[in-house]
C-alpha positions as CSV (number, residue, x, y, z in Angstrom):
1,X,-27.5,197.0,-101.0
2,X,-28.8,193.9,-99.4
3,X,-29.5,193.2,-95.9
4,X,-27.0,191.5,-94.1
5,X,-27.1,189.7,-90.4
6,X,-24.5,189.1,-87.5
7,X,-24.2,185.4,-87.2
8,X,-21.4,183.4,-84.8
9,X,-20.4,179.6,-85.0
10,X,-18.3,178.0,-83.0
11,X,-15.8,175.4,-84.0
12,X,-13.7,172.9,-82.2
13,X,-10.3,173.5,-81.2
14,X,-11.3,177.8,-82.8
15,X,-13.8,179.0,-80.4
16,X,-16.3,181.2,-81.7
17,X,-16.2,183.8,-84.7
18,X,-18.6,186.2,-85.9
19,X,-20.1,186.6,-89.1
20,X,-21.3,189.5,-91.0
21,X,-22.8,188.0,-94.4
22,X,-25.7,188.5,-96.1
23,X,-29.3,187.8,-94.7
24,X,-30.4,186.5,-98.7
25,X,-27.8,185.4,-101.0
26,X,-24.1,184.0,-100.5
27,X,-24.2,182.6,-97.2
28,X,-21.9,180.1,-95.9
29,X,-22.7,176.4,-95.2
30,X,-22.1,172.7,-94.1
31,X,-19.7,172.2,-96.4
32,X,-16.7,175.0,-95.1
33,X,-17.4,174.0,-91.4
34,X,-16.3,170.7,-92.3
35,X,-13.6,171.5,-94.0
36,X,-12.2,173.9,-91.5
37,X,-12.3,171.0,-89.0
38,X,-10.7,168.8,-91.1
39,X,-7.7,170.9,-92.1
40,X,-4.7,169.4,-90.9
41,X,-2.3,172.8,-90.2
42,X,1.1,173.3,-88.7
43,X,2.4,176.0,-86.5
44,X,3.6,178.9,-88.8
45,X,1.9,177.3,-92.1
46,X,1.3,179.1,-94.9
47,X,-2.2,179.0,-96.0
48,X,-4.1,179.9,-98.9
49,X,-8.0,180.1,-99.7
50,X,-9.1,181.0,-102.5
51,X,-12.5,181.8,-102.7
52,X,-12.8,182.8,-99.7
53,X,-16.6,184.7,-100.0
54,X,-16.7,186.1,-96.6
55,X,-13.9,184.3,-94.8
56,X,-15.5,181.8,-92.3
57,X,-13.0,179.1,-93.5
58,X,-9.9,181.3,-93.4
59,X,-11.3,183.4,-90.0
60,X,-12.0,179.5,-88.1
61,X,-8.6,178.4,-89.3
62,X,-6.8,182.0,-88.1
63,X,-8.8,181.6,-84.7
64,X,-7.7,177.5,-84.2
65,X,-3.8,178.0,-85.6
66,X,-3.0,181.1,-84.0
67,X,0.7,181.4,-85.8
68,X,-0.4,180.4,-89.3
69,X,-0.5,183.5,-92.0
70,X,-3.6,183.3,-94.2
71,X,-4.2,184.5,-97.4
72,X,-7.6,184.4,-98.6
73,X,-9.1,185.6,-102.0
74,X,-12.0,186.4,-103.1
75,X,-12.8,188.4,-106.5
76,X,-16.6,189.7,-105.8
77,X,-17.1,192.9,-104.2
78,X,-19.4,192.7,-102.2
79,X,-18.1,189.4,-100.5
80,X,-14.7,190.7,-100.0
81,X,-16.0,193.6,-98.3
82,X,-18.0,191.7,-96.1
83,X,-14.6,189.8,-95.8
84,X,-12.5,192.7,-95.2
85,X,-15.3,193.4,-91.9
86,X,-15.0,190.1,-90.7
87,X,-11.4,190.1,-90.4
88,X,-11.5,193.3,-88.1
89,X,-14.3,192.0,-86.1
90,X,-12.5,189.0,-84.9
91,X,-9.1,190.7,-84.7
92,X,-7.4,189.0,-86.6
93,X,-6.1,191.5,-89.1
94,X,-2.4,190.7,-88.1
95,X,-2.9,187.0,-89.2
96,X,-5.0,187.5,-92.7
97,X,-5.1,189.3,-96.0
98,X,-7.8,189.4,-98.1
99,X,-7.0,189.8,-102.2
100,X,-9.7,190.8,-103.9
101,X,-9.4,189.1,-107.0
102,X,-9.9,186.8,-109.8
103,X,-7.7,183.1,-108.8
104,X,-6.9,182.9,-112.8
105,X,-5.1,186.4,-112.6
106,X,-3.2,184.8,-109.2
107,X,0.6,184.4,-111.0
108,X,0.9,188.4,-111.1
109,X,0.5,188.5,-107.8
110,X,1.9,185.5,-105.8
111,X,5.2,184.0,-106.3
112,X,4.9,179.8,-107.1
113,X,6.3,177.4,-104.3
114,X,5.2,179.6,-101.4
115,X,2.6,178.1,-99.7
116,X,2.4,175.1,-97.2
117,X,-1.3,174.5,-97.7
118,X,-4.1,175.3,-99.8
119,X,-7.8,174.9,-98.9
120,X,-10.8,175.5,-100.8
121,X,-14.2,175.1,-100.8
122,X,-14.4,175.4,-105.0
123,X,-17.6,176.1,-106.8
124,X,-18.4,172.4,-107.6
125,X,-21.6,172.1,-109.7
126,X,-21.6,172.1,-113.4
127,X,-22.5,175.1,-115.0
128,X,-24.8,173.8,-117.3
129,X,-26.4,171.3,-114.3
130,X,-28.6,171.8,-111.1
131,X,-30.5,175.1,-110.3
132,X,-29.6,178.5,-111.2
133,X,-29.2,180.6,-108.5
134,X,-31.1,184.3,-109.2
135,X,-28.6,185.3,-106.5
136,X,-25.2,186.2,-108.6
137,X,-23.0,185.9,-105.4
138,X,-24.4,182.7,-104.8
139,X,-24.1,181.3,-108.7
140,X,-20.0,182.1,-108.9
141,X,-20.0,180.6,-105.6
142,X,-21.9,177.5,-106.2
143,X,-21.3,177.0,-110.1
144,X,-18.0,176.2,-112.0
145,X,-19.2,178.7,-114.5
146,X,-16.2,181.2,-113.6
147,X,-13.5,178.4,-112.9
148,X,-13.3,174.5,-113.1
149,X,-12.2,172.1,-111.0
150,X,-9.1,171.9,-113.3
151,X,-8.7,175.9,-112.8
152,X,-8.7,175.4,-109.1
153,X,-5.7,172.8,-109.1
154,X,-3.9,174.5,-111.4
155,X,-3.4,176.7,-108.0
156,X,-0.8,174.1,-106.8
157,X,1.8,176.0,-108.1
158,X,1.7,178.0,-105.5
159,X,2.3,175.2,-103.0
160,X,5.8,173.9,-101.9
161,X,6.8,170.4,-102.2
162,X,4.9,167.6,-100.3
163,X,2.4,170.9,-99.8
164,X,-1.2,170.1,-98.9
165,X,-4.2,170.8,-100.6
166,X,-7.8,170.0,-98.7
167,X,-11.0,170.4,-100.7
168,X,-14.8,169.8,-99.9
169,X,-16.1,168.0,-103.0
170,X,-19.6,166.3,-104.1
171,X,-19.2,162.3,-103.1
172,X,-20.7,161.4,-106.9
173,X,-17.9,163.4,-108.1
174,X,-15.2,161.6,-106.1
175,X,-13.6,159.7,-109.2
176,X,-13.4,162.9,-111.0
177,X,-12.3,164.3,-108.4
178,X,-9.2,162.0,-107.8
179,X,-8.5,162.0,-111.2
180,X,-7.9,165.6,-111.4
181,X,-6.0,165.8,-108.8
182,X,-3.6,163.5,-110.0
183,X,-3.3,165.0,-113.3
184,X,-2.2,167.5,-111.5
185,X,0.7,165.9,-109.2
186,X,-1.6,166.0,-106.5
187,X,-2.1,162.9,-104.7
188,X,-4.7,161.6,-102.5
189,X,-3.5,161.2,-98.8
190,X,-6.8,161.2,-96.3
191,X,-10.0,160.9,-97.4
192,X,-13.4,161.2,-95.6
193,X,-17.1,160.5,-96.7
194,X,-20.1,162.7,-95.2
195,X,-23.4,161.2,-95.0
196,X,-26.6,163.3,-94.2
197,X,-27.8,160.2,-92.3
198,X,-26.8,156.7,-91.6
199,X,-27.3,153.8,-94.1
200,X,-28.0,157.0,-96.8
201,X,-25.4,157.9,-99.6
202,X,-22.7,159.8,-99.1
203,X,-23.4,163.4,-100.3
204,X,-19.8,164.8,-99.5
205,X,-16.0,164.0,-99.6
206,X,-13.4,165.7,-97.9
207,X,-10.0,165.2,-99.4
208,X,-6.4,166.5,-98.1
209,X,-3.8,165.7,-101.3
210,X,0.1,166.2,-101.3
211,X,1.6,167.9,-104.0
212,X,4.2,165.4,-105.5
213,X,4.1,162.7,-102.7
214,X,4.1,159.0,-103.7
215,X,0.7,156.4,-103.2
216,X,-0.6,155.6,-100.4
217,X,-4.5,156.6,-99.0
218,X,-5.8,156.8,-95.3
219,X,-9.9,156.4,-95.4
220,X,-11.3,157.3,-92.9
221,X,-14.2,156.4,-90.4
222,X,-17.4,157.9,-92.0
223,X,-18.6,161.2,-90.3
224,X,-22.6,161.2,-90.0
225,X,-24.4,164.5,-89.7
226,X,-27.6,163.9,-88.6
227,X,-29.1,161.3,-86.3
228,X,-32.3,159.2,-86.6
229,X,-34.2,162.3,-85.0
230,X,-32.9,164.9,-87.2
231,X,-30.6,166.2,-84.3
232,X,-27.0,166.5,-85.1
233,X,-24.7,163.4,-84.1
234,X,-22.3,163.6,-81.1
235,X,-19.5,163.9,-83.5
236,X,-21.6,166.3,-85.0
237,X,-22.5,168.7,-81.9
238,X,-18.3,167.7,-81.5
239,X,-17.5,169.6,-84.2
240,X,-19.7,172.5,-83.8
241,X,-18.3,172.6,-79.8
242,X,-21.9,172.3,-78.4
């Protein structure tokens, strides 16, 4: 078994959650803090994360959107265990459940048009590109080996009409992105690109789509991550309710 740690982190508008994940291995990053603050969620939503890994998007969104019912998923063991733990920690086992399962089996178990948002920090490198984790937790959840970006879309069936859909994607994989998504009735509403520092290249995009909804794109104002020190920005520390 490995060694896991207690971690908290705070979020805007959330407060603070705590974290049990593991102290080598899947842990979570950047990348789902942002995308929790930028979910855009309505009182009594109904949201689903696939992917979930130990639940720090779904557990930051339960905390910040008190009324919304979440319903995460996650198909490894070990991570949906450390899931299930999570949720009682932070009491909020009236507002989750956890599925432990594979999201290309999801049609047996959900019904299609139910949900008001999706959100979903997908495994975005390319299986056969960048390094391979020796960690297994961390390869499914870094590596499109298991699922593509296609796979992951294919999930709006489960949304309702004009549903949303908010991913965390790669910035150099932005065209593919939108092109995807669109193949897939999904249409690109709000978009925001993350740079590690000013006057650097974006190295992420967060993206909410509507399933079915006609053109039309707000871009918004860049979000910077680090300042000329290495600190975090204001925005930044903003985010992170420092």
């Amino acid at each position: 078994m490995r060694t896991v740690t207690r971690d908290s982190i705070s979020l805007r508008g959330a407060g603070v959650v705590t974290i049990v994940q593991q102290k080598k291995g899947h842990r979570f990053t950047l990348d789902s803090i942002l995308l929790a603050d930028f979910c855009r969620i309505k009182p009594r939503d109904r949201v689903l994360e696939p992917g979930t890994g130990t639940g720090i998007i779904s557990l930051l969104l339960a905390k910040k959107y008190p009324h919304v019912r979440i319903t995460a998923v996650e198909m490894q063991t070990a991570l949906a265990g450390l899931c299930r733990q999570n949720i009682i920690d932070n009491g909020l086992d009236d507002h989750m459940v956890l599925l432990e399962q594979d999201i290309r089996t999801l049609k047996g178990e959900l019904k299609a048009s139910t949900f008001d948002v999706i959100v979903a920090n997908a495994p975005y490198t390319k299986s056969s590109a960048g390094r391979q984790s020796p960690c297994p937790e961390r390869m499914l959840s870094r590596h499109d080996r298991g699922a593509d970006i296609v796979t992951w879309l294919d999930l709006r069936m489960f949304l309702k009409n004009k549903g949303r859909y908010f991913l965390v994607f790669p910035a150099d994989r932005l065209s593919e992105l939108i092109s995807s998504l669109r193949m897939n009735r999904l249409e690109p509403k709000r978009i925001r690109l993350v740079y590690p520092y000013a006057g650097k290249p974006a190295s992420l995009v967060l993206i909410e789509a509507v399933k079915s909804a006609g053109i039309g794109l707000q871009v918004l104002p860049p979000l910077i991550v680090h300042d000329a020190d290495s600190g975090y920005t204001e925005e930044m520390r903003h985010i992170y309710d420092l």
